[in-house]
Phi, psi and omega in degrees: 000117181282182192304329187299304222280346174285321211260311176270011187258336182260358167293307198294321166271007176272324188279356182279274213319317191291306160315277224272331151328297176302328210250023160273305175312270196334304178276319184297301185284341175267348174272027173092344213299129181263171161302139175277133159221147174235132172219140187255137162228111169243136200241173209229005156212165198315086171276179175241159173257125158323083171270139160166197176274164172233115201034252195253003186245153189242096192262122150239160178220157168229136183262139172213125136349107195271083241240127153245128152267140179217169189260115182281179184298329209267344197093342164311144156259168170223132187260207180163128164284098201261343161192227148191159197249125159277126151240124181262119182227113191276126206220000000 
């Protein structure tokens, strides 16, 4: 391969890449899209959460059970809720 045709197979393909780059950034920064955040808060009985907006962000939450299991001599397991976690996740 001489040299033009090397110098120019690899201009072209930095430029298609450098394209769909800008114009990936570009639909990303124009539809608003905000950060996802999830945060756990654990209690030691079931609490509720506000879903609604919170300023610009829109917050839900799920209460999830906290389980210690343990295996009896016969081999059943038995569980027990010793607590629980809110998690709250905000878009």
């Amino acid at each position: 391969m001489s040299k033009f045709s090397f110098t120019f197979a690899a201009g072209a393909t930095f430029a298609i890449l450098a394209g769909a780059m800008s114009f990936t950034s570009a639909a990303y920064a124009g539809s608003g899209a905000k950060e996802f955040f999830v945060q756990d808060y654990n209690f030691s009985k079931p609490m509720h959460g506000y879903s609604g907006h919170s300023g610009n962000y829109y917050c839900d939450y799920q209460r999830l059970p906290t389980r210690k299991c343990v295996t009896n001599a016969n081999g059943s397991e038995s569980c027990k809720i010793v607590g629980w976690t809110l998690r709250e996740m905000c878009q």
